[in-house]
Chimera marker file (.cmm) of the C-alpha trace (Angstrom):
<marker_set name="trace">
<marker id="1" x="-24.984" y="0.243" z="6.068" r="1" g="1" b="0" radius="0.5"/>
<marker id="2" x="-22.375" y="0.432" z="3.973" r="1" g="1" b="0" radius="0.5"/>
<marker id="3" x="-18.795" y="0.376" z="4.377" r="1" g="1" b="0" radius="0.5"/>
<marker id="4" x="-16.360" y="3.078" z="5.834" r="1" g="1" b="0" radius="0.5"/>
<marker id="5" x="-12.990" y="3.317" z="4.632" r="1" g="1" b="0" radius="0.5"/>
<marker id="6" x="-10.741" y="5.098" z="6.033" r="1" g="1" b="0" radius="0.5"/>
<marker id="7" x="-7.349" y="6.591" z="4.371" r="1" g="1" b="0" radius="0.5"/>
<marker id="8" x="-4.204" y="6.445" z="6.250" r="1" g="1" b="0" radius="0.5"/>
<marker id="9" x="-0.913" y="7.520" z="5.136" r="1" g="1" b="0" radius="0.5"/>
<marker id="10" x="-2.150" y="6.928" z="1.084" r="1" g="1" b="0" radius="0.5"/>
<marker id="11" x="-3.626" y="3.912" z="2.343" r="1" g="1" b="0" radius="0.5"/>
<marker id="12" x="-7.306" y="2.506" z="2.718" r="1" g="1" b="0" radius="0.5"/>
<marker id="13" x="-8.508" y="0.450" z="5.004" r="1" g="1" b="0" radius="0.5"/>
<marker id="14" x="-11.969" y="-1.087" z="5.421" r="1" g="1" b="0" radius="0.5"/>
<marker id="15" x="-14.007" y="-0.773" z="8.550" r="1" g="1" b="0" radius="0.5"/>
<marker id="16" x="-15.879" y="-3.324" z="8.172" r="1" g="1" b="0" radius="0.5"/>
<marker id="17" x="-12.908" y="-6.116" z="7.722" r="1" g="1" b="0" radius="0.5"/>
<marker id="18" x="-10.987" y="-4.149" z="10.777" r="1" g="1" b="0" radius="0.5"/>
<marker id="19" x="-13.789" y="-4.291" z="12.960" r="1" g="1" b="0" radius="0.5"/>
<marker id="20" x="-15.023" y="-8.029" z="11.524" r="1" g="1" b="0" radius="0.5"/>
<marker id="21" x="-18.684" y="-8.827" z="11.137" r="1" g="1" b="0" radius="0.5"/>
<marker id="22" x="-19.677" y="-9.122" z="14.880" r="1" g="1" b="0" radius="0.5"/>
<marker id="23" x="-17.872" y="-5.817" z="15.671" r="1" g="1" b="0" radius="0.5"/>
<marker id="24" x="-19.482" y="-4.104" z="12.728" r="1" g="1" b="0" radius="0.5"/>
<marker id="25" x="-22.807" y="-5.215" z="14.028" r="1" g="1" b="0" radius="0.5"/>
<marker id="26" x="-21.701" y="-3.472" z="16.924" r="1" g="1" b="0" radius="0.5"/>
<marker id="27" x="-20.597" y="-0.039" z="15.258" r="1" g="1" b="0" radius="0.5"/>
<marker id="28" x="-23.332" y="0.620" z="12.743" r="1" g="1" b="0" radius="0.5"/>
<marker id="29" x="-26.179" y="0.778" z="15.924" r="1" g="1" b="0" radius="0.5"/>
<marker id="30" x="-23.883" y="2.787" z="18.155" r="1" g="1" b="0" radius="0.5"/>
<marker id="31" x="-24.182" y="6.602" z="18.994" r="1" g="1" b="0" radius="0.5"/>
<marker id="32" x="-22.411" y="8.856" z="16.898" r="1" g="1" b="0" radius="0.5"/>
<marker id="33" x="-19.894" y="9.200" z="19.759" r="1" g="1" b="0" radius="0.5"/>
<marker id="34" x="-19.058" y="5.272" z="20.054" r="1" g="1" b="0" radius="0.5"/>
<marker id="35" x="-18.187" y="5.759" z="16.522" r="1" g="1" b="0" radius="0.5"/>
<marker id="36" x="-15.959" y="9.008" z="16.369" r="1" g="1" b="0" radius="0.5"/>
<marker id="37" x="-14.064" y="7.635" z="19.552" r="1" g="1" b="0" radius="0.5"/>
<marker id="38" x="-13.507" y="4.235" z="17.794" r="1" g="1" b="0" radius="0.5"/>
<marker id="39" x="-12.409" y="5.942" z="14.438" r="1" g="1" b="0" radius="0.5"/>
<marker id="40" x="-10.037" y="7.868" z="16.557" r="1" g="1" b="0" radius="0.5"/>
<marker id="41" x="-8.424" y="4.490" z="18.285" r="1" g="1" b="0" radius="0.5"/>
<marker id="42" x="-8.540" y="2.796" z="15.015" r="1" g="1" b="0" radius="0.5"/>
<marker id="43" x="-6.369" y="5.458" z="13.248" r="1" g="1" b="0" radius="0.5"/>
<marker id="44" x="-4.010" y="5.348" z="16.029" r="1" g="1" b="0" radius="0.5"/>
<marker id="45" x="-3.420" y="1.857" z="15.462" r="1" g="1" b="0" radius="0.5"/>
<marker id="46" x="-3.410" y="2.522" z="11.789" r="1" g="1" b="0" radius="0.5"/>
<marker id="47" x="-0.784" y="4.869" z="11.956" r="1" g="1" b="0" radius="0.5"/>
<marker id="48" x="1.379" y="3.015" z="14.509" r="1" g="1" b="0" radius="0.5"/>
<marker id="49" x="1.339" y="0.207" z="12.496" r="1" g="1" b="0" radius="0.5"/>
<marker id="50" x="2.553" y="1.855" z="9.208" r="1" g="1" b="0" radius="0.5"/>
<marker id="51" x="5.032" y="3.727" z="10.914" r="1" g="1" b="0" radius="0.5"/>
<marker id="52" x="6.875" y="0.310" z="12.382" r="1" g="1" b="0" radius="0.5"/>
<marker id="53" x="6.319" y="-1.498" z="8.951" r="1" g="1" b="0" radius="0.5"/>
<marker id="54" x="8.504" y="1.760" z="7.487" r="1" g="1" b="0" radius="0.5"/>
<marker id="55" x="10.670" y="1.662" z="10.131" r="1" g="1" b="0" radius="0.5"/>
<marker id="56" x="11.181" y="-2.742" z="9.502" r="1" g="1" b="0" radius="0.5"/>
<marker id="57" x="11.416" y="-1.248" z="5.733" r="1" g="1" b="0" radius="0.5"/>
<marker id="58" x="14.848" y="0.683" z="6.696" r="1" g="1" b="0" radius="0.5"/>
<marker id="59" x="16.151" y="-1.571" z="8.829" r="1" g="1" b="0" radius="0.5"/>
<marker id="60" x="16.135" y="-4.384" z="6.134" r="1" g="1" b="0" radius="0.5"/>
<marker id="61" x="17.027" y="-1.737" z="3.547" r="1" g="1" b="0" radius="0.5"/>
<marker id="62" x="19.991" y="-1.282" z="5.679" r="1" g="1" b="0" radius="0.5"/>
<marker id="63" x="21.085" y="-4.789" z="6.672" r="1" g="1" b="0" radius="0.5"/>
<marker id="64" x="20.871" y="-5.757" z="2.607" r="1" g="1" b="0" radius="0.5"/>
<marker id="65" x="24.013" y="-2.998" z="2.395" r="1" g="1" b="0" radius="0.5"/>
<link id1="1" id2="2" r="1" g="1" b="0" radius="0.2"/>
<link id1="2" id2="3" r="1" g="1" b="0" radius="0.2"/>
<link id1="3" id2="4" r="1" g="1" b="0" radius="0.2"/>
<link id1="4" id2="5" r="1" g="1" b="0" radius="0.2"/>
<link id1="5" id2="6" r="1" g="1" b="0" radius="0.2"/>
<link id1="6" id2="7" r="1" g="1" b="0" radius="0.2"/>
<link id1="7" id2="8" r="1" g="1" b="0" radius="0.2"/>
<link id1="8" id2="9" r="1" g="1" b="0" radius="0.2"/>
<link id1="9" id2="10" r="1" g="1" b="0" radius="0.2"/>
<link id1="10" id2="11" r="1" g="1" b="0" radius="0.2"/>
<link id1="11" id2="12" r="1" g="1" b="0" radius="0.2"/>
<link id1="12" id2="13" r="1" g="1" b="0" radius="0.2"/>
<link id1="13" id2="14" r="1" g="1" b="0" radius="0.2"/>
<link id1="14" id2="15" r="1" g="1" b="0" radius="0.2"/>
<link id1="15" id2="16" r="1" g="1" b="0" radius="0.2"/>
<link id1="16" id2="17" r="1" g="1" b="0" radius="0.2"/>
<link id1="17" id2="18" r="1" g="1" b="0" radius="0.2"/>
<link id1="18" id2="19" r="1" g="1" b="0" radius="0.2"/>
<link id1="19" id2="20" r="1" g="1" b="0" radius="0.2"/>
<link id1="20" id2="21" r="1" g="1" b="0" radius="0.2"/>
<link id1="21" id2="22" r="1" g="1" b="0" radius="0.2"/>
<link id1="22" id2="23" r="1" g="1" b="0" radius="0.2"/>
<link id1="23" id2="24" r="1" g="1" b="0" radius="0.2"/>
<link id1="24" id2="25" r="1" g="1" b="0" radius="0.2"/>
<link id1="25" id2="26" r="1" g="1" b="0" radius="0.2"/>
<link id1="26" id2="27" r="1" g="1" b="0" radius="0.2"/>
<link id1="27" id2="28" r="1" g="1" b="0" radius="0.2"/>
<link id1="28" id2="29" r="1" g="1" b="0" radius="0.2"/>
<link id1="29" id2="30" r="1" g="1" b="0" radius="0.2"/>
<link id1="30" id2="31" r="1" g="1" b="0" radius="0.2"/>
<link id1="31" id2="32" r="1" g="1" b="0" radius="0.2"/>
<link id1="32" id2="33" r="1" g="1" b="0" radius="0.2"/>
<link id1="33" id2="34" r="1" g="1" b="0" radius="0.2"/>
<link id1="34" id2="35" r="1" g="1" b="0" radius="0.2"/>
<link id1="35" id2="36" r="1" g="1" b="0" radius="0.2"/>
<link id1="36" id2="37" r="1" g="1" b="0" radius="0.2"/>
<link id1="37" id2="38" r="1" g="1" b="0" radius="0.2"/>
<link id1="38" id2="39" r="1" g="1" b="0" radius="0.2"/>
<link id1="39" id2="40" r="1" g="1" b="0" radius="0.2"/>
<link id1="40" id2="41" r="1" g="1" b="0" radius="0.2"/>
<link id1="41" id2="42" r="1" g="1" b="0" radius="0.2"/>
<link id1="42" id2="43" r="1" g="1" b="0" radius="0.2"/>
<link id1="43" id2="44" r="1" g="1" b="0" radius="0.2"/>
<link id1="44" id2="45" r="1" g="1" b="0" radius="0.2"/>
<link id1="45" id2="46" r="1" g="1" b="0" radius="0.2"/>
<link id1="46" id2="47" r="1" g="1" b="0" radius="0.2"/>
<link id1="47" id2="48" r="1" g="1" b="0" radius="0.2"/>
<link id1="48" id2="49" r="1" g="1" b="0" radius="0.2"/>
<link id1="49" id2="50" r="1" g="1" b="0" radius="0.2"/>
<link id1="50" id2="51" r="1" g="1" b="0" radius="0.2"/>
<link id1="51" id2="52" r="1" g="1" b="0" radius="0.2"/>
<link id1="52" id2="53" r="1" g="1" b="0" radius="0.2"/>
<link id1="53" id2="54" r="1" g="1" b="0" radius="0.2"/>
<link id1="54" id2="55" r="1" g="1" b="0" radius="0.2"/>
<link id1="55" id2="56" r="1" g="1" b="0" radius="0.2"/>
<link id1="56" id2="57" r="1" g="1" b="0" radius="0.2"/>
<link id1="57" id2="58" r="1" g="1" b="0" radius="0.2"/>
<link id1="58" id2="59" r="1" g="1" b="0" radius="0.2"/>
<link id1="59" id2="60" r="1" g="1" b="0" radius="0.2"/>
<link id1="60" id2="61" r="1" g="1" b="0" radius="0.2"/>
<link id1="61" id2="62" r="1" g="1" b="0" radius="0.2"/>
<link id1="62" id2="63" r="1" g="1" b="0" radius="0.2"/>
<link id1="63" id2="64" r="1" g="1" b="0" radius="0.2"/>
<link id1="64" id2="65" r="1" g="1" b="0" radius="0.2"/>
</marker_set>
């Protein structure tokens, strides 16, 4: 199967290297609602973690002044 990337804030991200080989294993045979429910957590964690790498962004931004 091939990849899924998925965009995220102007971003992309690949499924398969998120998930890792065993875990992609996993994903491509599961039921169509394993997979929405596991893009959803995914893009939670996406966006959580690009929010706190802008928010390290401003705070070093604003110790440099």
């Amino acid at each position: 199967m091939k990849d899924e990337i998925i965009e995220m804030m102007g971003d992309a991200f690949s499924m398969r290297k998120i998930l890792g080989e065993e875990g992609w294993k996993i994903y491509i045979n599961a039921t169509e609602k394993v997979k929405v429910i596991t893009n959803i957590v995914v893009k939670n964690d996406l966006r959580k973690m690009q929010e706190g790498f802008k928010r390290l962004d401003k705070l070093e931004i604003q110790s440099l002044k």
